[in-house]
Gaussian input, Z-matrix of N, CA and C with variables (Angstrom, degrees):
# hf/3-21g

backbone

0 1
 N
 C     1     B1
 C     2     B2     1     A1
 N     3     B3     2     A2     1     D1
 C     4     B4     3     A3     2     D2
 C     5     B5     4     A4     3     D3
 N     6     B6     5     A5     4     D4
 C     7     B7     6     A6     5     D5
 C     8     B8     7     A7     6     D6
 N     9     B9     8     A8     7     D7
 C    10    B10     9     A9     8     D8
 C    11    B11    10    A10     9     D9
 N    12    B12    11    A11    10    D10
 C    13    B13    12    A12    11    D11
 C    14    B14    13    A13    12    D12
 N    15    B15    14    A14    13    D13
 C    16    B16    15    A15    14    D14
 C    17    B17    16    A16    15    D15
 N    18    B18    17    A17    16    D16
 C    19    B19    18    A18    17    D17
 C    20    B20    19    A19    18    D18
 N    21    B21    20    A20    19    D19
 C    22    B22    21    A21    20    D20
 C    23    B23    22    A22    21    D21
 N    24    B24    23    A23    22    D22
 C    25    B25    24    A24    23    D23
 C    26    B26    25    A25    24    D24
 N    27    B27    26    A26    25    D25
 C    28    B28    27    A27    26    D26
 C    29    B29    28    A28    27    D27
 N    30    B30    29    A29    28    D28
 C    31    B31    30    A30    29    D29
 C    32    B32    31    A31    30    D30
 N    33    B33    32    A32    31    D31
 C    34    B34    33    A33    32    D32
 C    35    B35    34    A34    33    D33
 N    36    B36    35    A35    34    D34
 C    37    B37    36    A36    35    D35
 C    38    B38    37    A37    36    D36
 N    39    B39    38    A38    37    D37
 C    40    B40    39    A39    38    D38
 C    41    B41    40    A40    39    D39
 N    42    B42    41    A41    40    D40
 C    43    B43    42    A42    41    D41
 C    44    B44    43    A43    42    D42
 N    45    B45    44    A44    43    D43
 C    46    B46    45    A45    44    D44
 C    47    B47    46    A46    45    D45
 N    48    B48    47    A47    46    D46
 C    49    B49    48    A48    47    D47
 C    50    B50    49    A49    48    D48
 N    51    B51    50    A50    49    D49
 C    52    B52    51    A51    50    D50
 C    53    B53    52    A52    51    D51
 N    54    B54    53    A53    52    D52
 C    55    B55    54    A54    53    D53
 C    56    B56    55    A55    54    D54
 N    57    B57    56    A56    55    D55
 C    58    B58    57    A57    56    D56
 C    59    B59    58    A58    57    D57
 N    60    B60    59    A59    58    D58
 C    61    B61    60    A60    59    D59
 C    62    B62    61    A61    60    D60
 N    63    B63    62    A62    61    D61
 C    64    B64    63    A63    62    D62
 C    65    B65    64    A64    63    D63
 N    66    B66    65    A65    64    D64
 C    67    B67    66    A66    65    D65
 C    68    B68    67    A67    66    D66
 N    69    B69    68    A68    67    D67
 C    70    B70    69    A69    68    D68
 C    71    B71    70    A70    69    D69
 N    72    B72    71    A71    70    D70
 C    73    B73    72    A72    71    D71
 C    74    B74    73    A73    72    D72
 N    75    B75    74    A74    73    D73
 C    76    B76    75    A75    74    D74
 C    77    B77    76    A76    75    D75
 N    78    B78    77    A77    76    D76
 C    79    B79    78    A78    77    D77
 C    80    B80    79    A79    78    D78
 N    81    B81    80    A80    79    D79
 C    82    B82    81    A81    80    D80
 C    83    B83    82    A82    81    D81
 N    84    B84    83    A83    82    D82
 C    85    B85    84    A84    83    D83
 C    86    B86    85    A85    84    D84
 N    87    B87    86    A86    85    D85
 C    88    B88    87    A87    86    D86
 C    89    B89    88    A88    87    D87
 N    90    B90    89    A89    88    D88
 C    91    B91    90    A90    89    D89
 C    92    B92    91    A91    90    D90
 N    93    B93    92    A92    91    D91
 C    94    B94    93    A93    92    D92
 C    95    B95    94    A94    93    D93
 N    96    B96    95    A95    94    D94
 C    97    B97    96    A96    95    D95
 C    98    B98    97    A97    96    D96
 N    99    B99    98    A98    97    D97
 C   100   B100    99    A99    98    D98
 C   101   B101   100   A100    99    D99
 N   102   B102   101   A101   100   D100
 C   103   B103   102   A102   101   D101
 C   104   B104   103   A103   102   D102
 N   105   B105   104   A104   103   D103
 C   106   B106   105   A105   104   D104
 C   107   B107   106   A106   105   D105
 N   108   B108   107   A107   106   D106
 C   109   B109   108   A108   107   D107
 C   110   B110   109   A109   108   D108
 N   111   B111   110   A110   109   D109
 C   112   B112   111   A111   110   D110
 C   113   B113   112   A112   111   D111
 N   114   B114   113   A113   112   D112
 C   115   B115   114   A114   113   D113
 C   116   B116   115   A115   114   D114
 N   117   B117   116   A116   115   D115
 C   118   B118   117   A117   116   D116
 C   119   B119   118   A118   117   D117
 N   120   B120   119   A119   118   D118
 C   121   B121   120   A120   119   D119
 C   122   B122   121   A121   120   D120
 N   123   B123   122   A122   121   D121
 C   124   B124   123   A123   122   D122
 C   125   B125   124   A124   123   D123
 N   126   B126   125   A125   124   D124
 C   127   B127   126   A126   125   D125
 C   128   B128   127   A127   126   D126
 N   129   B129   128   A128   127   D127
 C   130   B130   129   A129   128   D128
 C   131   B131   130   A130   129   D129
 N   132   B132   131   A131   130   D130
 C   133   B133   132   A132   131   D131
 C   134   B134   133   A133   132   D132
 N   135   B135   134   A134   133   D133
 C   136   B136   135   A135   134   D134
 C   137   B137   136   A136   135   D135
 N   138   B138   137   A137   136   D136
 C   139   B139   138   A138   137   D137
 C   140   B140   139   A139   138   D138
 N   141   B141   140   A140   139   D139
 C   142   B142   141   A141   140   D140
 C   143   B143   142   A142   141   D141
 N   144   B144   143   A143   142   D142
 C   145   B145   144   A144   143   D143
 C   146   B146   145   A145   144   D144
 N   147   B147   146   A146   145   D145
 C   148   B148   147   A147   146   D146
 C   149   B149   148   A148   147   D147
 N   150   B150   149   A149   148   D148
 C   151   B151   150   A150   149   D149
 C   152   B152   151   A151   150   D150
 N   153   B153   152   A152   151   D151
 C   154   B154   153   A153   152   D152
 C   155   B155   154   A154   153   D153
 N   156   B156   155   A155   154   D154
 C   157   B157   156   A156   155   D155
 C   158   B158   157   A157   156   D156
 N   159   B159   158   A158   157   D157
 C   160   B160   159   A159   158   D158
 C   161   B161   160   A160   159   D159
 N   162   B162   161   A161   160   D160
 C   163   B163   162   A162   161   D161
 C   164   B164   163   A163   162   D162
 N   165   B165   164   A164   163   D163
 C   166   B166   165   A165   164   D164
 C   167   B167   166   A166   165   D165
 N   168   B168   167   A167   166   D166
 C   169   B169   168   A168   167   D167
 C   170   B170   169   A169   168   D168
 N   171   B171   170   A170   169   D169
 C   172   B172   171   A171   170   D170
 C   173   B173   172   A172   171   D171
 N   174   B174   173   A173   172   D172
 C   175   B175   174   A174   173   D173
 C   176   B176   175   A175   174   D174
 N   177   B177   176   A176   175   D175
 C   178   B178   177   A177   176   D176
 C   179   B179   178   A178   177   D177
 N   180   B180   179   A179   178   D178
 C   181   B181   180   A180   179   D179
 C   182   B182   181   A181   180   D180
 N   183   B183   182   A182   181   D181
 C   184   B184   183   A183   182   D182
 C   185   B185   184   A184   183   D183
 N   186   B186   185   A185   184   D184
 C   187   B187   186   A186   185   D185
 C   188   B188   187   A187   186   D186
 N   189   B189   188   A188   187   D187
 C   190   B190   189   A189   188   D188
 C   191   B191   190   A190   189   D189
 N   192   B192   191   A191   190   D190
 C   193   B193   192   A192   191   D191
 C   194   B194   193   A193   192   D192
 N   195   B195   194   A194   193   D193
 C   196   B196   195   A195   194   D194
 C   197   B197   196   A196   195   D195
 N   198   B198   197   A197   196   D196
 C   199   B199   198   A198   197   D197
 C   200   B200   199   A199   198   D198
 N   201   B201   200   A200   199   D199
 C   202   B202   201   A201   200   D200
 C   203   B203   202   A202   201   D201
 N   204   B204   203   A203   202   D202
 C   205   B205   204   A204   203   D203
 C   206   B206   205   A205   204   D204
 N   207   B207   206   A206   205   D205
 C   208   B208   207   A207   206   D206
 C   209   B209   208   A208   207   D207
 N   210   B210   209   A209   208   D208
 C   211   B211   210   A210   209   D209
 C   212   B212   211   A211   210   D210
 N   213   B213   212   A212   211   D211
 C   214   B214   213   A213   212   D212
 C   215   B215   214   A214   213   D213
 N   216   B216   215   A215   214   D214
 C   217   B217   216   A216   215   D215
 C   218   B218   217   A217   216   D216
 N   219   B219   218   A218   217   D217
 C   220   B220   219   A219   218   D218
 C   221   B221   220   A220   219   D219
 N   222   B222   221   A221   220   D220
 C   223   B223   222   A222   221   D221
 C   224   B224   223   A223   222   D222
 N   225   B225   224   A224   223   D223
 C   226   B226   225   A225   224   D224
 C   227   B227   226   A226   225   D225
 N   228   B228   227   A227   226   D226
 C   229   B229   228   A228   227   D227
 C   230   B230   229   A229   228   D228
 N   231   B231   230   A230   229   D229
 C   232   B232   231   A231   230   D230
 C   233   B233   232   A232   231   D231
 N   234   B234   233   A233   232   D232
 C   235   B235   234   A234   233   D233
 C   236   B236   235   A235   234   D234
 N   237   B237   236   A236   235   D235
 C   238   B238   237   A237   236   D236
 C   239   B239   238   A238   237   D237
 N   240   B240   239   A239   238   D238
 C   241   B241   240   A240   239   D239
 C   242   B242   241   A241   240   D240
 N   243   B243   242   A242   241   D241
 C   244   B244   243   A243   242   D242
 C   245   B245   244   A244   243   D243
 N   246   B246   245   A245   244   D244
 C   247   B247   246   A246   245   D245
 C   248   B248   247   A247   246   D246
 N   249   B249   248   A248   247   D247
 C   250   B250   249   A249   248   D248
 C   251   B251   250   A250   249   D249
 N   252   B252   251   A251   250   D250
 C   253   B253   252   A252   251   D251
 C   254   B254   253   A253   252   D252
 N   255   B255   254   A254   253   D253
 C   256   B256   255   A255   254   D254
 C   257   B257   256   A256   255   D255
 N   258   B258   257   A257   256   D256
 C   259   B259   258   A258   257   D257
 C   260   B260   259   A259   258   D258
 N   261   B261   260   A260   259   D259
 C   262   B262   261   A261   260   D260
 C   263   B263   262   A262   261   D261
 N   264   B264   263   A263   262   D262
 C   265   B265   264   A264   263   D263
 C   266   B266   265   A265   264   D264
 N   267   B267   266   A266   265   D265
 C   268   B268   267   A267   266   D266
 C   269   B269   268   A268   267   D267
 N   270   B270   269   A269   268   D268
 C   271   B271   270   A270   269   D269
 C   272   B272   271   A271   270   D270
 N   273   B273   272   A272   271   D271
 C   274   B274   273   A273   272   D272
 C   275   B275   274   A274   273   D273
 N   276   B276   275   A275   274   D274
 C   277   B277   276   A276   275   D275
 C   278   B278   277   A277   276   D276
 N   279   B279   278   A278   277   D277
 C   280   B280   279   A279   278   D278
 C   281   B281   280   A280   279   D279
 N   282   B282   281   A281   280   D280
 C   283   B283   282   A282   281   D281
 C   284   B284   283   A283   282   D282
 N   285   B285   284   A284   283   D283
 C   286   B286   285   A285   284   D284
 C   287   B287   286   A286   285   D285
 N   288   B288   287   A287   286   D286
 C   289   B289   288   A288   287   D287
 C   290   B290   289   A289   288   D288
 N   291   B291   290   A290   289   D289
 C   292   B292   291   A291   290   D290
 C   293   B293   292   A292   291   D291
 N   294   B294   293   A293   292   D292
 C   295   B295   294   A294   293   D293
 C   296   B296   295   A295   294   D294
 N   297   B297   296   A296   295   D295
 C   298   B298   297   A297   296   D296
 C   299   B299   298   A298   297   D297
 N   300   B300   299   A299   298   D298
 C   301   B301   300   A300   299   D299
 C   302   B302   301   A301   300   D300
 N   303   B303   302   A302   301   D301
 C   304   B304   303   A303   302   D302
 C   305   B305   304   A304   303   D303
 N   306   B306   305   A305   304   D304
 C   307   B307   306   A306   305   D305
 C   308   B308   307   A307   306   D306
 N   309   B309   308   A308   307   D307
 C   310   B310   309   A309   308   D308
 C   311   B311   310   A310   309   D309
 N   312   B312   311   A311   310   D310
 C   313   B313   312   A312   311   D311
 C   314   B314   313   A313   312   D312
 N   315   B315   314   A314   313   D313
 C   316   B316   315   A315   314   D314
 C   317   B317   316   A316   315   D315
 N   318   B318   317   A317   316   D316
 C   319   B319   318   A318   317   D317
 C   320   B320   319   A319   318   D318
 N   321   B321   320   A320   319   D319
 C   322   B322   321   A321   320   D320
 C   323   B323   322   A322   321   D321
 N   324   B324   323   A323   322   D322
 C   325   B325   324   A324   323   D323
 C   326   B326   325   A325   324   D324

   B1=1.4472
   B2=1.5287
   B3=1.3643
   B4=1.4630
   B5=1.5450
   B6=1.8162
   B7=1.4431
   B8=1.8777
   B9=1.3069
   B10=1.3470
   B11=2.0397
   B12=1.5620
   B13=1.0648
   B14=1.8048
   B15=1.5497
   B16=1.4170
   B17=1.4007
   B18=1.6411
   B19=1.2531
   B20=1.7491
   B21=1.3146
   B22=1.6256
   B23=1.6856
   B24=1.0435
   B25=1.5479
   B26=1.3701
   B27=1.4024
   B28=1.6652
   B29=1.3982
   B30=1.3072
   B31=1.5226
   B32=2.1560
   B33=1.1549
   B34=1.7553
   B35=1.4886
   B36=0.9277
   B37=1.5680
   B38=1.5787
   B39=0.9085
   B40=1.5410
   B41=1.7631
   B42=1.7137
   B43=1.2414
   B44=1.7109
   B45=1.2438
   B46=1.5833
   B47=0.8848
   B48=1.6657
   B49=1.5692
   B50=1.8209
   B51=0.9401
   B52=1.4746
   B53=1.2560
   B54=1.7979
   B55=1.9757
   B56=1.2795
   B57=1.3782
   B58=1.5854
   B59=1.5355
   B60=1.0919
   B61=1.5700
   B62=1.3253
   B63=1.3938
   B64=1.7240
   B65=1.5185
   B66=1.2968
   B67=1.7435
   B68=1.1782
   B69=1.2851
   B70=1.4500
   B71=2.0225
   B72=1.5462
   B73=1.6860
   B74=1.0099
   B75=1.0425
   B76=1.6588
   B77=1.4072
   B78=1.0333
   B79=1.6706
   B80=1.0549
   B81=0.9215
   B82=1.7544
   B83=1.5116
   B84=1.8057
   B85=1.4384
   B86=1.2515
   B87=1.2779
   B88=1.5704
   B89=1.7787
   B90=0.9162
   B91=1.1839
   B92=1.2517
   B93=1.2950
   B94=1.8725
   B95=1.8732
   B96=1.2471
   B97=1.8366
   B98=1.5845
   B99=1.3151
   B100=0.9647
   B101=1.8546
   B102=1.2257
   B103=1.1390
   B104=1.7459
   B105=0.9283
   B106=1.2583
   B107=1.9168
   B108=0.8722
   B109=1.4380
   B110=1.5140
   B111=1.8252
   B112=1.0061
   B113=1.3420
   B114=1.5467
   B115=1.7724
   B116=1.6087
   B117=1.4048
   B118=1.1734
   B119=1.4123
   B120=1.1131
   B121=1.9010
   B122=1.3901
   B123=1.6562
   B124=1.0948
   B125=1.6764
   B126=1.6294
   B127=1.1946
   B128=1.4014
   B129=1.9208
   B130=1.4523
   B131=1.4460
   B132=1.3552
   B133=1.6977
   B134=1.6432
   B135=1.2153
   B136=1.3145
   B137=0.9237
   B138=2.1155
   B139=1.0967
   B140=1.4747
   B141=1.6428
   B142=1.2041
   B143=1.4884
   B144=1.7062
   B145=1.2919
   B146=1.3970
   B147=1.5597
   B148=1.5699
   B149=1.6793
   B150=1.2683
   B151=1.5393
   B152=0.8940
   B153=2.0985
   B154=1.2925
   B155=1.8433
   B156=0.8983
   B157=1.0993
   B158=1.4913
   B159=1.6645
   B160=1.4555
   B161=1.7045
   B162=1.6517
   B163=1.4871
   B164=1.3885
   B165=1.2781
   B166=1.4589
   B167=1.0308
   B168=1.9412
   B169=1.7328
   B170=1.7057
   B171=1.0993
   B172=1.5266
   B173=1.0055
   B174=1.4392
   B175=1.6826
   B176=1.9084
   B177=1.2095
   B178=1.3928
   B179=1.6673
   B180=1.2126
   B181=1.4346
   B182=1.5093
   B183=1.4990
   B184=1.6636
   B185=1.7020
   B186=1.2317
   B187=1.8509
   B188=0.7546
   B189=1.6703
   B190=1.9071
   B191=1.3937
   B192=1.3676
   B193=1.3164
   B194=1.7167
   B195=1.3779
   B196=1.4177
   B197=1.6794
   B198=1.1884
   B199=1.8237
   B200=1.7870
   B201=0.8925
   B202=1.3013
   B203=1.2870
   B204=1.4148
   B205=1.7793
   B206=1.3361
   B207=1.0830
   B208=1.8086
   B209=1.7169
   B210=1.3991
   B211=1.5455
   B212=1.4398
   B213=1.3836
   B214=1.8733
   B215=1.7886
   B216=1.5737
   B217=1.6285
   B218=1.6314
   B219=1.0529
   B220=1.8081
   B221=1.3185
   B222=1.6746
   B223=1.2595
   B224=1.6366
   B225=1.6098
   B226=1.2532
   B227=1.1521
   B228=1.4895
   B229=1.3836
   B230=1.3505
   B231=1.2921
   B232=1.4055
   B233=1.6873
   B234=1.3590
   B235=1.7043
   B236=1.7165
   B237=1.1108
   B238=1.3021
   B239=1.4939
   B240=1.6995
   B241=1.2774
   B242=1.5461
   B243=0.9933
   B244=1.6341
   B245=1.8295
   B246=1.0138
   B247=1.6051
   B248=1.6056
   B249=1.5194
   B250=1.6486
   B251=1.8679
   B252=1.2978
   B253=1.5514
   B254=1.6885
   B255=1.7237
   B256=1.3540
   B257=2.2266
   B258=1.3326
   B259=1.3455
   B260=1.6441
   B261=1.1673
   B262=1.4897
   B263=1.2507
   B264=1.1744
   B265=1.9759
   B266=1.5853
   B267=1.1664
   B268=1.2936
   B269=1.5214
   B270=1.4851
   B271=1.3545
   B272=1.5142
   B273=1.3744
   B274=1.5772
   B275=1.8310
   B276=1.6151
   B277=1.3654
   B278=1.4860
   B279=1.1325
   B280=1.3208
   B281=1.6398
   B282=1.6626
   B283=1.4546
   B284=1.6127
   B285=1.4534
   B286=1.0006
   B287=1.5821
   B288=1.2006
   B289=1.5206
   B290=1.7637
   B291=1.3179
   B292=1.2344
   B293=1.3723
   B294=1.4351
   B295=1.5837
   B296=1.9151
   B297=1.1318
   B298=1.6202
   B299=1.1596
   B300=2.0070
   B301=1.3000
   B302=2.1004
   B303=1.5346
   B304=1.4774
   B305=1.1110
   B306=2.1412
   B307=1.5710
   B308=1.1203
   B309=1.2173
   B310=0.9737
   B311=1.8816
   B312=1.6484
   B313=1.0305
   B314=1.6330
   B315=1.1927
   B316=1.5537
   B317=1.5239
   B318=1.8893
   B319=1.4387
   B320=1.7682
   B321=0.9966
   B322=1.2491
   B323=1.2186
   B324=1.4262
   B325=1.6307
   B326=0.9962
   A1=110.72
   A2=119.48
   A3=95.53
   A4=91.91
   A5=114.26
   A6=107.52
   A7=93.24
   A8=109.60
   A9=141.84
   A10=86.71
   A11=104.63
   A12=117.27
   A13=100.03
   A14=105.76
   A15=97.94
   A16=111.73
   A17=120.35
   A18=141.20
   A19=95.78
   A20=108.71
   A21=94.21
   A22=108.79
   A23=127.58
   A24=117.84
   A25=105.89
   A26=109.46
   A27=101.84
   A28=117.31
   A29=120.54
   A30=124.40
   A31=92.63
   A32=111.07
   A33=123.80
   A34=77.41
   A35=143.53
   A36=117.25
   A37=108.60
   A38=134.50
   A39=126.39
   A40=89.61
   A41=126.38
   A42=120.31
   A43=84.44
   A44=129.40
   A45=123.03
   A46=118.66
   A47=111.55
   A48=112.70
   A49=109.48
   A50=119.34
   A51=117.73
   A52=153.21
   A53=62.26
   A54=91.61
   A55=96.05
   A56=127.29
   A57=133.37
   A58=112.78
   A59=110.00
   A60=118.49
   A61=142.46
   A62=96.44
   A63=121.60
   A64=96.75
   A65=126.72
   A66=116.08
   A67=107.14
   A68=142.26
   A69=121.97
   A70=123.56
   A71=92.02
   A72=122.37
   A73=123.06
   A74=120.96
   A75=140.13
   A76=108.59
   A77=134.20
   A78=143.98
   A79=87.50
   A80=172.15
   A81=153.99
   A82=95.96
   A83=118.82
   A84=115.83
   A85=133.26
   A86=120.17
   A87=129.81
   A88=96.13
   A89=122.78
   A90=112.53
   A91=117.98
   A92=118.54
   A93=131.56
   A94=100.93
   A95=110.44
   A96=101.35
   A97=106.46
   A98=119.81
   A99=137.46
   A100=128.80
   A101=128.69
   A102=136.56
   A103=119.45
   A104=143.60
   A105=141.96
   A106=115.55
   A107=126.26
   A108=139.01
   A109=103.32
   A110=141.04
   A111=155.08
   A112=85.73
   A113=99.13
   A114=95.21
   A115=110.45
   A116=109.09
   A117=137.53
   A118=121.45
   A119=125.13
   A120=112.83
   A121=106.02
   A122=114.95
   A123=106.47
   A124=95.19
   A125=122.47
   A126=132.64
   A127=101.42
   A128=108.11
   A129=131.29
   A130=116.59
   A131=111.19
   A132=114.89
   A133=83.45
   A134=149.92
   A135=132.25
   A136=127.39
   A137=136.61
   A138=143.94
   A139=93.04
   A140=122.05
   A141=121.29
   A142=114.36
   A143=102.86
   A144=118.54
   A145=122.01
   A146=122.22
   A147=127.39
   A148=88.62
   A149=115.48
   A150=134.80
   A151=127.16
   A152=149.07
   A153=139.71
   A154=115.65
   A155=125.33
   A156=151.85
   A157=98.29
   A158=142.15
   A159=116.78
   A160=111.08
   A161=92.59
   A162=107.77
   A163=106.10
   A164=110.43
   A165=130.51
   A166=96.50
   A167=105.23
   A168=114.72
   A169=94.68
   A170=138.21
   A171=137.94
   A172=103.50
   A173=122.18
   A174=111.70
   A175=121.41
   A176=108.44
   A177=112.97
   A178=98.61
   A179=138.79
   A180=122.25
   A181=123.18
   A182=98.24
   A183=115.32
   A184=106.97
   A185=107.23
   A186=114.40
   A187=116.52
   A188=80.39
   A189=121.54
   A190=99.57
   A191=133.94
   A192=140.72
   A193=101.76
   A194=92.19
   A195=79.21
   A196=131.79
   A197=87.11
   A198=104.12
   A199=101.90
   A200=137.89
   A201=123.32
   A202=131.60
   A203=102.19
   A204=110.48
   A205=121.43
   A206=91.13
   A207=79.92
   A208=105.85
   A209=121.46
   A210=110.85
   A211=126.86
   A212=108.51
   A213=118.03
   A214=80.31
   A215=122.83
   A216=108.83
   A217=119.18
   A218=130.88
   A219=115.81
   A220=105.10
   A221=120.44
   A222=114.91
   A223=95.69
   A224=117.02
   A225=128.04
   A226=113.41
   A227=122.82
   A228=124.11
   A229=121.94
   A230=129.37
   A231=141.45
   A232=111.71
   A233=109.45
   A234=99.42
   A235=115.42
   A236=121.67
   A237=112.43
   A238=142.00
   A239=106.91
   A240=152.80
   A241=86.39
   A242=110.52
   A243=120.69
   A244=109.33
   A245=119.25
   A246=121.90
   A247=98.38
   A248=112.87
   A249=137.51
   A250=90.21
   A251=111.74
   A252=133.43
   A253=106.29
   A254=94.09
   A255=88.53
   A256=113.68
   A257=93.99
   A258=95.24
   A259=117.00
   A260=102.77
   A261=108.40
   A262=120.79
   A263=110.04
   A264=114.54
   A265=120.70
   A266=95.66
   A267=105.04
   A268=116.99
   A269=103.87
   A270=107.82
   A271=138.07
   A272=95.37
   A273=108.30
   A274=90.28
   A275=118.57
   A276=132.21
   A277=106.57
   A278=129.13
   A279=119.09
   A280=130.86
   A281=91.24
   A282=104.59
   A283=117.56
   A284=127.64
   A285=120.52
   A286=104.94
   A287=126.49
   A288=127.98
   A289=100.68
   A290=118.14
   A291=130.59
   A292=113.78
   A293=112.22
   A294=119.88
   A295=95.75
   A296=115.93
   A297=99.54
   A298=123.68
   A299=104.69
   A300=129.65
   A301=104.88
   A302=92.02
   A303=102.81
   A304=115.72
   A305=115.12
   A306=107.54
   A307=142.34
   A308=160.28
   A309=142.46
   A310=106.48
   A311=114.82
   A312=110.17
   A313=123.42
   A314=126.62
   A315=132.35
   A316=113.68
   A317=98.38
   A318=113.04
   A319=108.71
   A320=123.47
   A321=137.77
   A322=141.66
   A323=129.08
   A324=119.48
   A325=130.15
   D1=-15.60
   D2=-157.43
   D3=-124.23
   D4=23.56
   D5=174.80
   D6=-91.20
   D7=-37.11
   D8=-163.47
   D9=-48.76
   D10=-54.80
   D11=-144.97
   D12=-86.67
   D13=-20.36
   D14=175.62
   D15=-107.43
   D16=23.42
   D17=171.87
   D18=-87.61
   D19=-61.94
   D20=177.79
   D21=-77.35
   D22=7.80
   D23=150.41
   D24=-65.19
   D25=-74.96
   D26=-161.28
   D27=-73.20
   D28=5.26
   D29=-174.01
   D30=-92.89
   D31=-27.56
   D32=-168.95
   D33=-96.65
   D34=-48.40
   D35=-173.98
   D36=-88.81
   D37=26.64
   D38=-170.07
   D39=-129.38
   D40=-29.01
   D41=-155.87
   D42=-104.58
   D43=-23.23
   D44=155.13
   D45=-38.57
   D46=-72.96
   D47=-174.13
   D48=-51.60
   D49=-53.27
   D50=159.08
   D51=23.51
   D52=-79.93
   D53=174.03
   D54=-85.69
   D55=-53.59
   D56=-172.68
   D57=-36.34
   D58=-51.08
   D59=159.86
   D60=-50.44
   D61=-48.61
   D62=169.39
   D63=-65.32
   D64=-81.33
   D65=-178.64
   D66=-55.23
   D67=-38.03
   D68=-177.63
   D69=-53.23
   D70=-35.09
   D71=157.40
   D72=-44.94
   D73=-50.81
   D74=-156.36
   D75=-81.76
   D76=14.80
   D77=152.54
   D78=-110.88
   D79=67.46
   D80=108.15
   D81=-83.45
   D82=-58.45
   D83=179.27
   D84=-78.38
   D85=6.31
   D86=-172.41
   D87=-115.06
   D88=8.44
   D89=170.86
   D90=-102.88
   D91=148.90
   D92=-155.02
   D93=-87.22
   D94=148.24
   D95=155.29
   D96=-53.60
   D97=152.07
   D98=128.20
   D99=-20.55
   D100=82.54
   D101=173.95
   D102=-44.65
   D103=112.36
   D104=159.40
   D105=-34.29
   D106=113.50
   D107=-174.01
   D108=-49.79
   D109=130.10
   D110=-144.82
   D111=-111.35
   D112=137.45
   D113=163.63
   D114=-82.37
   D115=135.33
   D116=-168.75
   D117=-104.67
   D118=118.27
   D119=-174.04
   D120=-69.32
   D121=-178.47
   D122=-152.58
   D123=-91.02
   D124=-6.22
   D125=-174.66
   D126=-46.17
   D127=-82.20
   D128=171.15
   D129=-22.27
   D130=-34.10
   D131=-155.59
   D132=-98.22
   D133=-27.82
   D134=174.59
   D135=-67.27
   D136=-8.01
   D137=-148.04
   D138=-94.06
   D139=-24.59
   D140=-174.54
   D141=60.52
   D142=56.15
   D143=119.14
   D144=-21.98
   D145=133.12
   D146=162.33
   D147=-137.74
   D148=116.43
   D149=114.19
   D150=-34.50
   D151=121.48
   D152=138.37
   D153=-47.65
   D154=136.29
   D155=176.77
   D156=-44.69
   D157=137.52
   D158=164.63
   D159=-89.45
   D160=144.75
   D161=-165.82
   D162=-65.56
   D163=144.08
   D164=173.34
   D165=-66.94
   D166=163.27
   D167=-171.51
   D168=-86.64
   D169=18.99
   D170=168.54
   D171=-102.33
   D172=-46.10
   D173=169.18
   D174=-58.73
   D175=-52.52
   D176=-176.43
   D177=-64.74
   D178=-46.08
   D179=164.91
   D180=-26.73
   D181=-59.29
   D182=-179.08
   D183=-44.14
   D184=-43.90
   D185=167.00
   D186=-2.89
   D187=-94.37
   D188=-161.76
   D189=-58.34
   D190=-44.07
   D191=-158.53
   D192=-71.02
   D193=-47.44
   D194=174.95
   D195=-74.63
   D196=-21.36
   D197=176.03
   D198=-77.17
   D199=-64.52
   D200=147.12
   D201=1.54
   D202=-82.05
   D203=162.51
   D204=-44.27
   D205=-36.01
   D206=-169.22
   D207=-92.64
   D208=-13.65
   D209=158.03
   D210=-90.67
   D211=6.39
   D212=-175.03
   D213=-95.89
   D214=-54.44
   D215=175.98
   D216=-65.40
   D217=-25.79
   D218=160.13
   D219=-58.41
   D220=-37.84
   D221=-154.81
   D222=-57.98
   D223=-53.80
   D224=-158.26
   D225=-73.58
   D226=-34.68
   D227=152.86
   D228=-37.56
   D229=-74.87
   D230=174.05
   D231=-40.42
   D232=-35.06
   D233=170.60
   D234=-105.00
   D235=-5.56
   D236=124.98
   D237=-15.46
   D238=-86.69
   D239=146.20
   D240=-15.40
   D241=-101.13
   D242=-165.67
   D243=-40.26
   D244=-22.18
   D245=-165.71
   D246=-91.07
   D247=-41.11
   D248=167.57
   D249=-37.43
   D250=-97.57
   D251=-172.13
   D252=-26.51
   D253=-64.72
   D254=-168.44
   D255=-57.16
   D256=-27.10
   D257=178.43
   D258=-62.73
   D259=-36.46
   D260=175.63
   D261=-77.74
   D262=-26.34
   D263=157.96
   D264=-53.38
   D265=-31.31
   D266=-172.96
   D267=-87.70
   D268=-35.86
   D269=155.24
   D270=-55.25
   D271=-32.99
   D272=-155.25
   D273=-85.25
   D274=-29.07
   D275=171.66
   D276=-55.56
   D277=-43.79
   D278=-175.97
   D279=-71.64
   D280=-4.41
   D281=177.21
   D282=70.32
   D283=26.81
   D284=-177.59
   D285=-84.53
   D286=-26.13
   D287=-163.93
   D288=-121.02
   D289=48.63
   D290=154.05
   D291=-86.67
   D292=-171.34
   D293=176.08
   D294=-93.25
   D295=155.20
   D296=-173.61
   D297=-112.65
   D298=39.15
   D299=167.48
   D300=-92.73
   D301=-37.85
   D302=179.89
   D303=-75.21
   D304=-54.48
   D305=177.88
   D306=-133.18
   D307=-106.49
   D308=-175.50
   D309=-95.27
   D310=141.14
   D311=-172.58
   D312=-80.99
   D313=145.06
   D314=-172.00
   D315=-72.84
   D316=122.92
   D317=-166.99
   D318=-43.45
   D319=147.11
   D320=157.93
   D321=-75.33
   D322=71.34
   D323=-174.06
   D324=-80.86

């Protein structure tokens, strides 16, 4: 039962990362060409418009990298988390932190 059961663990953590990837992606293809700049009279051009500059391919790396990082650390958090719980299941099974009418009675030194 409990290979079964950590089969849909890593199958729910493998289709996370997944998606995390797939949307993290998904601004690379939704983004437009680059338009060629409209000539503008000199009216428009005094309002002082500012444009950002387009990011260099060292900057847009820095992104992903960071978007990355920061879902490889939920990832590790969350199985952490899970190793935490399951440990305390296991604890809480042994009946040491019952009332000690219900479970097992506390060793004696």
């Amino acid at each position: 039962m409990t290979t079964r059961r950590r089969s849909l663990v890593g199958t729910g953590l493998l289709a996370l990362t997944l998606c995390a990837l797939v949307l993290s992606s998904a601004g690379l293809f939704s983004q437009e060409p680059p338009k060629p700049p409209a000539e503008k009279p000199a009216v428009e051009a005094a309002k002082g418009e500012t444009h950002p500059p387009p990011m260099a391919p060292r900057d847009q790396n820095r992104v992903y990298v960071f978007l990355a990082w920061t879902w490889l650390t939920i990832g590790v958090l969350l199985y952490i988390l899970r190793l935490k719980i399951r440990e305390a299941d296991r604890v809480y099974r042994t009946g040491l932190f019952r009332a000690t009418e219900a479970g097992k009675e506390p060793q004696k030194r």
